[in-house]
N, C-alpha and C positions, 0 to 999 in steps of 0.2 A: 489677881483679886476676883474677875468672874470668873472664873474656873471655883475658886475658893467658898464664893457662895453661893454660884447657880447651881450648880449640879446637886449637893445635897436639897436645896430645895423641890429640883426639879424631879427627885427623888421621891422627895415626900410626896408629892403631886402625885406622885401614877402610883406611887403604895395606898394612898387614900383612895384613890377610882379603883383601883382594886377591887379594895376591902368593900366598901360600896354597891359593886357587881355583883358580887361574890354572895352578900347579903341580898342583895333583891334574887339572888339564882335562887336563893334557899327559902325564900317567902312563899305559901301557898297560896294558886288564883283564887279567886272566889267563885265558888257557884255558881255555874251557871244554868239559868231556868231553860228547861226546854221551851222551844217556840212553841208547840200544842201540848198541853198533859195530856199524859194516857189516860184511858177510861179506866174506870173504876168499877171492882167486880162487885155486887149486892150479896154475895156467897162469903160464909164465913171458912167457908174452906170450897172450893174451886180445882178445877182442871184448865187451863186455857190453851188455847190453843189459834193457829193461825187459820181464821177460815176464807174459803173464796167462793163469790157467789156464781151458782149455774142454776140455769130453768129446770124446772121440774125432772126432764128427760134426758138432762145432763147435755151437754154439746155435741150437737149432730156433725161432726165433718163431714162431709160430703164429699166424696171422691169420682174418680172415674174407672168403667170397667177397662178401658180401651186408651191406649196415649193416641192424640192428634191435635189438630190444630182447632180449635173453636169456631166454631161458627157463628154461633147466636149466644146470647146471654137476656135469658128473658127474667128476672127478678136484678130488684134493687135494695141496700140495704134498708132495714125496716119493712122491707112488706111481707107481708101475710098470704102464707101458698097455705092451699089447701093439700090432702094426701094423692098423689099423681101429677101433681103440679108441674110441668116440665119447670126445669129451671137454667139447663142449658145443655148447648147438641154442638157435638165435633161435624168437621166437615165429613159428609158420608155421599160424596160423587162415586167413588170409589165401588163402593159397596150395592150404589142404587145400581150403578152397570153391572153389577154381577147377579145383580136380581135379574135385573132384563133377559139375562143369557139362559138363568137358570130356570128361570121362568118359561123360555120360548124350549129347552131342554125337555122339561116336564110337558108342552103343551105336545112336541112331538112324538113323546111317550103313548101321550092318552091317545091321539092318533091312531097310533100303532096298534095296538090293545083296541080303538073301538075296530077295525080294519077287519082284523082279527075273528070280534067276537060277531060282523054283518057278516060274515063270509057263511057259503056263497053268496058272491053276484050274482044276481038273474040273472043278468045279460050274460053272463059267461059262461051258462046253459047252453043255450039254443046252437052257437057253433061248435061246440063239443058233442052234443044228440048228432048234428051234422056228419061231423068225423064217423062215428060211430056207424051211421046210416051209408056211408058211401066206403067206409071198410068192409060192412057187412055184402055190399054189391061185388065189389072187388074181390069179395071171397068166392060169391057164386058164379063169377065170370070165370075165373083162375080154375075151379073145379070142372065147369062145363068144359074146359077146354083139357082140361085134364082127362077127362071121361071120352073127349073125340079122340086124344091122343092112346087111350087104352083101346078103344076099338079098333082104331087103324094097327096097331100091334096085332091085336087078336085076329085080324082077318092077312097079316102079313104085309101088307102095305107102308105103315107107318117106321119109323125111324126109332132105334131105342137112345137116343143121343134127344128126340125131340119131348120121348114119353117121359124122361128122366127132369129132365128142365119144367116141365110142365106139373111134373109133382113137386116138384123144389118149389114152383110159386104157388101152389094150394098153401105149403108149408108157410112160407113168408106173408102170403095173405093171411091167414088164420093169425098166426105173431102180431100182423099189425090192427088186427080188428080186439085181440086181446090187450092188447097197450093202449088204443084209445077208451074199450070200456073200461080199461081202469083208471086212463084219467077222469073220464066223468065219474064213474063214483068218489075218485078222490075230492073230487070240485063240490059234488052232492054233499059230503060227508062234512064241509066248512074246514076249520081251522085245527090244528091236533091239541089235544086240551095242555101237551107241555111248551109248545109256542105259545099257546093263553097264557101261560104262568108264567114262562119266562118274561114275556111283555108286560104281566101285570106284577111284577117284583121290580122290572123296568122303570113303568110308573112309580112304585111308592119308593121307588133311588130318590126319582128326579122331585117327587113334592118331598121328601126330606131336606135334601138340597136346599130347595125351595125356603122350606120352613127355618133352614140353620141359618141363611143369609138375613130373612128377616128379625131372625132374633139378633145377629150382630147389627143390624140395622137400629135394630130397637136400643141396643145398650149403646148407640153414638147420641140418644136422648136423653139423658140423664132426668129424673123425675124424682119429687119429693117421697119422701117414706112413709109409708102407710103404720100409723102407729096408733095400738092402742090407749083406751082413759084407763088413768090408775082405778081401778074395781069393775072393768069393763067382764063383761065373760067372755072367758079363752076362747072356750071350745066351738064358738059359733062360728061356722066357716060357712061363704063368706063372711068376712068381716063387714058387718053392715055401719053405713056411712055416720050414723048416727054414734056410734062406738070408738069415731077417729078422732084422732090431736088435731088442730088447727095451730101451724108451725112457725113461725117468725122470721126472717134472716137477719141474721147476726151482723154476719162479716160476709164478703164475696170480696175473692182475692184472683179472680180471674177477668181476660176481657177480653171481646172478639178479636183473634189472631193472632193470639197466645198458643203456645204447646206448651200441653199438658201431658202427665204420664201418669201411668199406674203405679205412684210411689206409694207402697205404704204409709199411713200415717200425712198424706199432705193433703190438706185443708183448702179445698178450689172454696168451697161454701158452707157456712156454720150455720146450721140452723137451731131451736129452741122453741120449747112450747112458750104460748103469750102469757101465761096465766102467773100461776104461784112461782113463786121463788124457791131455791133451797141454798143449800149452804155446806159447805164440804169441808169439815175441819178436819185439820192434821193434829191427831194427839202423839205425843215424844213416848217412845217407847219406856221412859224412863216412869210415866205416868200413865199405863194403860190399865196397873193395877189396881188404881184409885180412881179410874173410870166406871161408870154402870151403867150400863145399856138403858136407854129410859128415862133417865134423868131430864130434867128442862135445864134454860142454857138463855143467856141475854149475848148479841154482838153488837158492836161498837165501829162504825165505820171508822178509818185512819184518819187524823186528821178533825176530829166531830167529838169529842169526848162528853160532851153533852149527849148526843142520842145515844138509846139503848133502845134495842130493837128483842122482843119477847122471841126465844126459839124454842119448839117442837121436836122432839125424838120424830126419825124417822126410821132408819134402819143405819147397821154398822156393815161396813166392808169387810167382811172376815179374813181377808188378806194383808198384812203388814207389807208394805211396799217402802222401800227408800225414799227418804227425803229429795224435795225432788228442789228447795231452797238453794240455789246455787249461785256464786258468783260469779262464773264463768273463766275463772282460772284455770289454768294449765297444769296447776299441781295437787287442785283440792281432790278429795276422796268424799266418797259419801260413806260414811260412816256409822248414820245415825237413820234409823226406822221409824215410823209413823203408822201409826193406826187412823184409817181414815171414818168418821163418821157422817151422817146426813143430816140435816138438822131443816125443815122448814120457819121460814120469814112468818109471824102470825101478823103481819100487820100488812091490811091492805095496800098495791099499790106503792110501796115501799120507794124512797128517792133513791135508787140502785141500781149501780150497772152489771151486764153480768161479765165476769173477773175480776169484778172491785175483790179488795182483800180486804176482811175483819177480825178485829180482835175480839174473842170468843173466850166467854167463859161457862164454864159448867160447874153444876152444882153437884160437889163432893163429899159433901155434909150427911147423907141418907146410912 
């Protein structure tokens, strides 16, 4: 009897939740309102595109010439360096002792070279006229005894064993009265002019030296970039102070006793100029033909669909680069090109940071 009429019941039960399920699977949700509305373009025909905000002079990364370990770290984020600013120095012990060396190298160079170019010594005179004076004696004793030894031959008496030897040191007197006049003229005559030059090639080795150490010295200081104002004039070298960026720090991603390296491309300190803003839209290759150089352009912070911020032609990147929007997948491809444009903030002061990202529209209507 239950068997008889549960089961057919129990049947219809789960055929009705079924059908039931099955029907709510097939129902569409409702609409859902995004949490912020997008902005809204004032262009009846438009370009948009994705923009990010940088200082006037685009993002200064700041690297190093030299990998080492930090020393100092003289700026903090938000201040204002002037052009030369140090902003941070590797340990340079290393380098300071190799000045010392090179330095004490060079000093014995010039030494040498002045040594050189006083010669002669006075004093080094007086006992060489000496020599000279007491060779010369030496020669007229050795002769006079030479001359008694040719008389006594002459009159038969004398030895030819004594007259022979006696000539022999007229000979070697005269030899050594010729060897010391010529060292004192050599001593008179100072230093030969190819010992000056090799000595003074000596010296400019050792202040090259010199100079190559202080320049790696110089590059373990790392110092802000001297950058000109947009319509400043090129051609005045030097670049007079008056013609300089006054630069911001961004970001510092370094800190004493850290190592750092000469990687391309890494970011120890970001700088930017204080002043205007600008704005770096990526337009889709898809839409570069319905772009126009010159055009004006409102952005719209993320998030804000209330503000619209008036934008400025500035200039176009004439280089198509890859999108560089990525999700950091392992399988994506970039596929897709961007034409990058400049566009300046006209509104003073703007509430903006720089890498906020905006929606941008351009006016495609002309």
């Amino acid at each position: 009897m239950l068997t008889r009429y549960l089961l057919p019941v129990l049947a219809v039960v789960a055929f009705s939740f079924a059908m039931i399920q099955m029907t709510k699977a097939q129902q569409q949700p409702p609409p859902v309102s995004p949490p912020v509305d997008p902005g809204k373009s004032p262009f009846g025909k438009q370009v948009a595109g994705a923009g990010i905000v940088e200082p006037e002079t685009e993002n200064i990364s700041v690297g190093t010439h030299v990998p080492g370990v930090v020393r100092a770290v003289h700026v903090r984020v938000n201040d204002r360096v002037t052009p030369g600013a140090p902003l941070f120095e590797l340990d340079d012990r290393q380098m300071a002792a190799e000045l010392a060396v090179r330095q004490s190298m060079r000093d014995s160079a010039a030494a040498q070279l002045a040594k050189l170019e006083a010669m002669p010594r006075r004093e080094e005179l007086p006992p060489l006229e000496a020599k000279v004076e007491e060779a010369k004696a030496n020669v007229e004793d050795k002769v006079r005894l030479f001359e008694r030894a040719k008389r006594e031959i002459d009159t038969g008496v004398g030895s030819g064993e004594t007259f022979d030897t006696r000539r022999m040191g007229v000979d070697v007197a005269k030899a050594q009265l010729r060897r010391v006049e010529a060292e004192l003229d050599l001593t008179r005559a100072g230093a030969w002019k190819f010992d000056t030059a090799v000595a003074r090639a000596t010296l400019t080795q050792a202040q090259a030296q010199v100079d190559q150490t202080r320049t790696e010295l110089e590059r373990l200081r790392v110092a802000a970039p001297r950058i000109r104002k947009p319509g400043a004039d090129r051609t005045r070298e030097p670049i007079p102070s008056s013609d300089l960026l006054e630069l911001r720090v961004l970001q510092v991603n370094v800190r004493p006793g850290e190592y750092v390296g000469a990687t391309p491309g890494q970011a120890i300190i970001v700088l930017g100029t204080v002043g205007r803003l600008h704005v770096r839209v990526d337009i889709d290759e898809n839409d570069i033909a319905r772009f126009k150089p010159g055009v004006g352009g409102t952005a719209t912070p993320r998030g804000e669909p209330g503000t619209r911020l008036p934008l400025s032609f500035v200039r176009v990147e004439p280089y198509v680069i890859p999108k560089k929007s990525l999700t950091g997948g392992n399988t994506e491809r970039v596929d897709t090109r961007v034409l990058q444009v400049i566009y300046a903030i006209d509104v003073p002061n703007p509430t903006l940071y720089v890498g906020q990202q905006l929606d941008v529209s351009l006016d495609a209507g002309g």
